[in-house]
Each structure stands twice: as structure tokens, then as C-alpha cells.
BAFI-3210 file (N, C-alpha, C; in Angstrom, 3 decimals, decimal comma, padded with zeros to 6 digits):
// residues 149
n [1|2|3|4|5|6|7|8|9|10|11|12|13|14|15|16|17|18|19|20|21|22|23|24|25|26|27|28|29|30|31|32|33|34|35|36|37|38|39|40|41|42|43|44|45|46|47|48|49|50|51|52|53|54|55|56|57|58|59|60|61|62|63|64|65|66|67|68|69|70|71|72|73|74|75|76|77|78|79|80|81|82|83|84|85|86|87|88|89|90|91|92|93|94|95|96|97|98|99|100|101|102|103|104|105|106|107|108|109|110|111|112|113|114|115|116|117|118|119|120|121|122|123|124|125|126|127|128|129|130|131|132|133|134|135|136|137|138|139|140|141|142|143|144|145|146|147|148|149]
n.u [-027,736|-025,368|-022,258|-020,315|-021,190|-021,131|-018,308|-018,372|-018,597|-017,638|-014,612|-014,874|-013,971|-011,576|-008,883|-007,246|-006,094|-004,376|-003,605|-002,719|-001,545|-000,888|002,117|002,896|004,978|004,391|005,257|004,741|003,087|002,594|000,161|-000,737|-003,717|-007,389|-010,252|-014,147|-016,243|-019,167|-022,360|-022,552|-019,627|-016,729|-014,578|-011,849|-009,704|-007,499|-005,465|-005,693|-003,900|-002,226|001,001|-000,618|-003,472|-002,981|-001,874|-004,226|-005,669|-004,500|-004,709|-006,479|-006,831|-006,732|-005,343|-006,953|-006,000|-007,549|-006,763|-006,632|-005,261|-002,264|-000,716|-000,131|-002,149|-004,570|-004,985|-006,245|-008,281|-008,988|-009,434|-009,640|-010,251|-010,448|-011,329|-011,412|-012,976|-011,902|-012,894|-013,458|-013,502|-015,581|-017,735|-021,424|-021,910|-020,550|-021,683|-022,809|-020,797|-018,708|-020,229|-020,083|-017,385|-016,445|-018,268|-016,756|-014,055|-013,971|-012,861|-010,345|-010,234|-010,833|-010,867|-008,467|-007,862|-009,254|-009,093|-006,075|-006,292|-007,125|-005,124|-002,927|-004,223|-005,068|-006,366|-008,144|-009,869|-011,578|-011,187|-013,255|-014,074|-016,131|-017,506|-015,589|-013,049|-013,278|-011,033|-011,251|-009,546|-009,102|-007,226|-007,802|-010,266|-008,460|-005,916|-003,193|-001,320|-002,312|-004,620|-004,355|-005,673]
n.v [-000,838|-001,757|-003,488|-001,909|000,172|001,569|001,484|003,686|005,496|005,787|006,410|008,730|011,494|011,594|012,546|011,994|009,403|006,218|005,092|001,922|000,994|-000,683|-000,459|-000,374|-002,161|-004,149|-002,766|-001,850|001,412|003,788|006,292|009,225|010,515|012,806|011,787|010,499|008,728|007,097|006,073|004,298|003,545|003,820|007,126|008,294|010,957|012,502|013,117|013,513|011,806|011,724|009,713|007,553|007,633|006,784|004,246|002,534|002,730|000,545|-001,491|-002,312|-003,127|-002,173|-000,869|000,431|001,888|003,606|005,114|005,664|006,774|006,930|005,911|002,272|001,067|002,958|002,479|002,133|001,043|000,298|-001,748|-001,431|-003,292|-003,859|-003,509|-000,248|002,446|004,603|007,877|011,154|014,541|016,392|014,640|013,615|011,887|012,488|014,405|014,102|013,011|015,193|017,437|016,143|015,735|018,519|019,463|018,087|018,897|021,642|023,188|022,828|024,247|026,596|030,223|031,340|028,306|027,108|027,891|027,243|024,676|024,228|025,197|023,871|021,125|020,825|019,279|017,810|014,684|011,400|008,006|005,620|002,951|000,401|-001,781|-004,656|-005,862|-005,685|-004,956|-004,460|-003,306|-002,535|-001,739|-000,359|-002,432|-004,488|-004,600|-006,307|-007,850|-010,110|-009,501|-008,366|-008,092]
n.w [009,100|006,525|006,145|004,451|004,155|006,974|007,098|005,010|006,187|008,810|007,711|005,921|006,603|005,951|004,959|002,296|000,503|-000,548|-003,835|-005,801|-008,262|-011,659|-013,589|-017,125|-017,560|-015,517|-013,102|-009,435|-008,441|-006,277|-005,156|-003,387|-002,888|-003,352|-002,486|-002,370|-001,111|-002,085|-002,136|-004,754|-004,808|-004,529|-005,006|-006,702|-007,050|-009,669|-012,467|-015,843|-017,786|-015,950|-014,059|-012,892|-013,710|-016,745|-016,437|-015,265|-017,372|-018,943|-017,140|-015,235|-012,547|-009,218|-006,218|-003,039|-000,337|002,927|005,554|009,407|012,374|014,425|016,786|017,216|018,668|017,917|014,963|012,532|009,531|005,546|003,142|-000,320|-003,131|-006,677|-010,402|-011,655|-013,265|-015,261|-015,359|-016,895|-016,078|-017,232|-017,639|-017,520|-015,277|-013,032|-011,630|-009,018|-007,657|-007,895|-006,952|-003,960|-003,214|-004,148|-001,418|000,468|000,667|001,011|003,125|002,168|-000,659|000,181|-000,538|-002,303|-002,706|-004,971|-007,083|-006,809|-007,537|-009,721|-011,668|-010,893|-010,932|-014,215|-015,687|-014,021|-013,432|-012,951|-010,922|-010,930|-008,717|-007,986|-007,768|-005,571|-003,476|-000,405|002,668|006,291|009,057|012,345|015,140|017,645|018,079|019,062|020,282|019,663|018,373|017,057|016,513|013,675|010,469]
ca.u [-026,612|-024,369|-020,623|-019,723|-022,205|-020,236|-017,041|-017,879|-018,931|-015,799|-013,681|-014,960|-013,654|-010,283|-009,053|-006,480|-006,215|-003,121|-004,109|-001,700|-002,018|000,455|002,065|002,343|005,794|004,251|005,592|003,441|003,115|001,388|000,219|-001,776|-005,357|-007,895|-011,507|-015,368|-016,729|-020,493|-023,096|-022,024|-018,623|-014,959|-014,108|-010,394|-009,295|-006,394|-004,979|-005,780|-002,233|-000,883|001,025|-001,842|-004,292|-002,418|-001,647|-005,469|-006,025|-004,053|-004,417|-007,813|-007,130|-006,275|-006,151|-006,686|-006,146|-007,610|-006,637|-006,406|-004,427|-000,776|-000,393|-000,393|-003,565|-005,499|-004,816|-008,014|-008,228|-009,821|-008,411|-010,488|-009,297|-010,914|-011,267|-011,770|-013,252|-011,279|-014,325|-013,073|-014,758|-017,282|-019,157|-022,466|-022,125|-019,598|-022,689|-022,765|-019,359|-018,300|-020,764|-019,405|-016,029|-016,429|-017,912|-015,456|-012,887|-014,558|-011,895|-008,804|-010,258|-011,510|-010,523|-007,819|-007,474|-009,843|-008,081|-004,684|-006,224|-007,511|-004,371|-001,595|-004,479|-005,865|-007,260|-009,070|-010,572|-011,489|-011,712|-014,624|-014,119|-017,637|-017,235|-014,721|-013,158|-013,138|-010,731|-010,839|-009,048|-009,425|-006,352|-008,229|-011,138|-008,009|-004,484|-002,469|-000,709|-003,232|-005,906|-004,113|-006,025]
ca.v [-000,340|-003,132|-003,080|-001,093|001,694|001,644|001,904|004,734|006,563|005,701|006,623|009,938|012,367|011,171|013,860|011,307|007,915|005,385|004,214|001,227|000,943|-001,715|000,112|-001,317|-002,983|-004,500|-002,375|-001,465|002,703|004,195|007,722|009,678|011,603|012,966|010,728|010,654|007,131|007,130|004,565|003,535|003,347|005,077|008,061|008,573|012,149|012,089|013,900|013,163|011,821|011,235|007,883|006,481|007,746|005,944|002,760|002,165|002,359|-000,741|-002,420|-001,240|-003,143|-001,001|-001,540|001,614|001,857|004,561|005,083|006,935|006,578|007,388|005,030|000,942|001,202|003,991|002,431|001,310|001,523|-000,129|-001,507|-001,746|-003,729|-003,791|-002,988|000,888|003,016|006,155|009,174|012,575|015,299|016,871|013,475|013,902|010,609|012,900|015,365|013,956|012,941|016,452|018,080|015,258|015,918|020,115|019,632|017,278|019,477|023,070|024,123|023,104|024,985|027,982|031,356|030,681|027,160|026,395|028,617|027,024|023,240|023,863|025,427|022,722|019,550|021,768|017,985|016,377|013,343|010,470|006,471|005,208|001,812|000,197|-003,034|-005,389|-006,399|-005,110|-006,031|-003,715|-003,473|-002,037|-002,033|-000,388|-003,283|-005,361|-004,353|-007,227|-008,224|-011,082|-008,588|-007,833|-008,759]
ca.w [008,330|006,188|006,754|003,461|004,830|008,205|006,769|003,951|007,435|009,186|005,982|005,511|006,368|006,510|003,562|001,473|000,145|-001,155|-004,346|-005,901|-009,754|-012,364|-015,228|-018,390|-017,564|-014,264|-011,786|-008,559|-008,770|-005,083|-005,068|-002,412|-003,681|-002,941|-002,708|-001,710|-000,658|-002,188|-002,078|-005,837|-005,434|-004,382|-006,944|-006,506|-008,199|-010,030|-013,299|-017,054|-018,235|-014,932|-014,380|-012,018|-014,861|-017,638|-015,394|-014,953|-019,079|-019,643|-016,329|-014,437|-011,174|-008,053|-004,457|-001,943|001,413|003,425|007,297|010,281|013,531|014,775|017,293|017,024|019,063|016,890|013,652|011,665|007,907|005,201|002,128|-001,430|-004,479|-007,899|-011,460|-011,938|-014,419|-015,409|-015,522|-017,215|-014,778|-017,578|-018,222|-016,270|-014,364|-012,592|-011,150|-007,736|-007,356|-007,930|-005,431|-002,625|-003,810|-003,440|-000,505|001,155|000,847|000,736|003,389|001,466|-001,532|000,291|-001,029|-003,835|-003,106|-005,806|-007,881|-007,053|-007,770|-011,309|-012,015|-010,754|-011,460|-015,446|-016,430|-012,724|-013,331|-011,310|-011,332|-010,136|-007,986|-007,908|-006,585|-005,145|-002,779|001,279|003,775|007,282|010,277|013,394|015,951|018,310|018,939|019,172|019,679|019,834|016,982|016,651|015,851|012,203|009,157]
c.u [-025,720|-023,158|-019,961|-020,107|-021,189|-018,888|-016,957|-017,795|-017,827|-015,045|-014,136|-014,950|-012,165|-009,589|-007,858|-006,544|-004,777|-003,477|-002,915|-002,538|-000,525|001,101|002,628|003,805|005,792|004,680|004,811|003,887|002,239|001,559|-001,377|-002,987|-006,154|-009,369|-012,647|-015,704|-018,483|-021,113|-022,552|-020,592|-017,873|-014,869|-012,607|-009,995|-008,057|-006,135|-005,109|-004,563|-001,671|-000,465|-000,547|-003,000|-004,151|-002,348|-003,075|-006,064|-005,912|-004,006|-005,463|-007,749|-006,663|-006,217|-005,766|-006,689|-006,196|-007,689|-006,526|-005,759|-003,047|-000,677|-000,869|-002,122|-004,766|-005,392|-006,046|-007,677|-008,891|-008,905|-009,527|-009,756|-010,535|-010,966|-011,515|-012,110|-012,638|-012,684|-013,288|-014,386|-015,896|-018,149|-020,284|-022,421|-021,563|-020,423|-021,869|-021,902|-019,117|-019,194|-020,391|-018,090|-015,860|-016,815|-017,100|-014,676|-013,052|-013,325|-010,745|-009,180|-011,141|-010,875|-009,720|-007,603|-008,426|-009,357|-006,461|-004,944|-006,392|-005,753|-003,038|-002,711|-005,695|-006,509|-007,720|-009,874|-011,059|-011,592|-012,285|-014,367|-015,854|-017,906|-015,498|-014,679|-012,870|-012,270|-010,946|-010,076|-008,775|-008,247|-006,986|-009,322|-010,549|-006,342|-003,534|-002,685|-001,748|-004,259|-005,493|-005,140|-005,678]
c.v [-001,531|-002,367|-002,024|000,037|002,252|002,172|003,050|005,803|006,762|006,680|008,465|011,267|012,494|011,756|013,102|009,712|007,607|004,445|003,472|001,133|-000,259|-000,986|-000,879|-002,633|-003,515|-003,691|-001,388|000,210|002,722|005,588|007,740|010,555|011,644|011,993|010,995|009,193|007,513|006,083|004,113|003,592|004,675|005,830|008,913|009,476|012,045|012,908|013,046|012,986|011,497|009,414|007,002|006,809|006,737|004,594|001,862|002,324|001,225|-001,633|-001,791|-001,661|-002,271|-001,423|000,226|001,246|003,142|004,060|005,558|006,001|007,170|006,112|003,641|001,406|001,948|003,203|001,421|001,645|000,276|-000,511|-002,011|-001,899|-004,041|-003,317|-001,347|001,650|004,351|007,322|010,576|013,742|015,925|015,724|013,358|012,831|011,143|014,209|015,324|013,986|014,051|017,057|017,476|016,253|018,033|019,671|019,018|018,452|021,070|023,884|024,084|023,915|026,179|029,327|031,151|029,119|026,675|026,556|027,627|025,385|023,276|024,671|024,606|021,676|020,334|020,682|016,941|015,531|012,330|008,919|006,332|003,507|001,345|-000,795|-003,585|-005,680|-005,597|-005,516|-004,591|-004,507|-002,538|-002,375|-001,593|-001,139|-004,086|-005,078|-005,068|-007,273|-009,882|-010,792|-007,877|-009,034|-008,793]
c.w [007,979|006,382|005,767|004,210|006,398|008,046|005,750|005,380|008,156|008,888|005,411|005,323|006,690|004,518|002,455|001,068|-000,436|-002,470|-005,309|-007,767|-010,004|-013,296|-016,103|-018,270|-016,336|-012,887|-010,742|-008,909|-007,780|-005,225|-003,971|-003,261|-003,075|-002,846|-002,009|-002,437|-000,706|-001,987|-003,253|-005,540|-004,649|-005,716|-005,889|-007,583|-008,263|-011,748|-014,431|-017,387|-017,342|-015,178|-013,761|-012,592|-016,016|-017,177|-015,964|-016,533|-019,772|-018,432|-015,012|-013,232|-010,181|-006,891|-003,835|-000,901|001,783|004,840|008,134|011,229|013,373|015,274|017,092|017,520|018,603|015,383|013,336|010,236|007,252|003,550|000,764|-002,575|-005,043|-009,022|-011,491|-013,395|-014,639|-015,999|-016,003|-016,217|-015,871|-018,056|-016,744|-015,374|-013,059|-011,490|-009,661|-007,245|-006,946|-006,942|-004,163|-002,736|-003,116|-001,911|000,659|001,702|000,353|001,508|003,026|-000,048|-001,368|-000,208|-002,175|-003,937|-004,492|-007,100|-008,325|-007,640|-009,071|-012,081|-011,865|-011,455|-012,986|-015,719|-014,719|-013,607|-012,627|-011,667|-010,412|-009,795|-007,655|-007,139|-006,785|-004,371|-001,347|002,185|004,523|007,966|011,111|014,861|017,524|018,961|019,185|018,903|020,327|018,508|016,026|015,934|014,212|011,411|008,136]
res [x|x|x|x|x|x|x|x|x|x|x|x|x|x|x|x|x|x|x|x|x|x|x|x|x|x|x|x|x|x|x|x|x|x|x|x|x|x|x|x|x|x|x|x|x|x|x|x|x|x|x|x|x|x|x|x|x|x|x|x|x|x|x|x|x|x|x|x|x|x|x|x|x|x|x|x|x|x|x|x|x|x|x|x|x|x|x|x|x|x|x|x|x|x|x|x|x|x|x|x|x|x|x|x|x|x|x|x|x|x|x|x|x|x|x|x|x|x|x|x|x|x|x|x|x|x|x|x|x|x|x|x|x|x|x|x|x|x|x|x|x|x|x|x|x|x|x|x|x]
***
């Protein structure tokens, strides 16, 4: 197993992400979303028109960080920077995604939730992160303040 593979495993079922976008007059913009970590690539859902939709039209880099823990000592996470591709959800590239994606999160859209998502997010979409760049860190194989990366 290579280290990406390790960390989508990690990373997955950890039900949010932080993704950092520029908008057009430079200024950073962080919003939380939802995401499924495939072999090709992060697909970070997110709204046709939103700012962190628009952002990524005129300025495609990104950085996410996804993480878990509470305490200093629990905290691990993973942080991915690179160009992204903005995907509208009916272009078929979007198949798989979308079956990850449902089932990810089958129990936050069980009974009306599925209902209530197409009705607050009417345009989902997603940007697709393919490559870049990786940093982790792991507080728990190392929690001393030395152990930050």
C-alpha cells in the first residue's frame, strides 16, 4: 500500500473537509464540504455559483485539510494542495464519484435528508483535485511539539 492509499483510508470516513480557495481580489475564502477521497483524486462537493465554486474558475489552486482528533495527542490530518477542476454533477466522469459520494453519507441523507440536500444545494457539483501536493501529520505517533509538520 503507497502513502496516498494509506491516507485516503485514514481520511475516510471522516464526514467534512476545509477547503481554502483565492477570489478574484486575492483574498483567502475557507469553507467546510462534503468529500470522497478516490484513487483518481479528492472530489470536494460544493454549489454551482457558490463563492468557493466561482473562486476556483479564475484561480483553480486549493489547499484542503481533512482531520480528526480533539485532543493535542489525537490530532492527525492531512493537508492537499493543487489545481482543481470544477465537475457539474450530470457530466458522466461524475458516475463513480456520485455512487462514493451517496454512499459516504447514506446516513446523513436517509429518509428526507436527500430530499432536504437537493433542495438547499438545487446545483451540487464538485472539484476534482487530481494531483498535488501531500503534507500529513500525525500527533499521535509523536506528540511533542517537535512532531508538527
Amino acid at each position: 500500500m503507497d502513502a496516498t492509499e494509506g491516507l485516503r483510508k485514514t481520511f475516510r470516513d471522516v464526514p467534512a473537509c476545509r477547503i481554502a480557495t483565492l477570489g478574484a481580489d486575492g483574498a483567502p475564502h475557507v469553507a467546510t464540504r462534503w468529500f470522497v477521497w478516490l484513487d483518481e483524486g479528492l472530489y470536494v462537493a460544493t454549489r454551482e455559483d457558490d463563492r468557493t465554486w466561482n473562486n476556483t474558475l479564475s484561480e483553480p489552486r486549493v489547499s484542503v485539510v481533512i482531520d480528526r482528533g480533539r485532543e493535542w495527542a489525537d490530532l492527525a490530518g492531512v493537508r492537499l494542495s493543487g489545481p482543481v477542476t470544477p465537475i457539474a454533477v450530470e457530466q458522466p466522469e461524475l458516475r463513480a464519484p456520485m455512487t462514493a459520494f451517496h454512499e459516504k453519507y447514506r446516513t446523513f441523507l436517509a429518509e428526507d435528508g436527500f430530499e432536504l440536500l437537493t433542495a438547499t444545494v438545487p446545483a451540487l457539483a464538485f472539484l476534482h483535485l487530481g494531483s498535488g501536493d501531500i503534507d500529513a501529520w500525525d500527533h499521535r505517533a509523536n506528540p511533542s511539539p517537535a512532531g508538527l509538520s
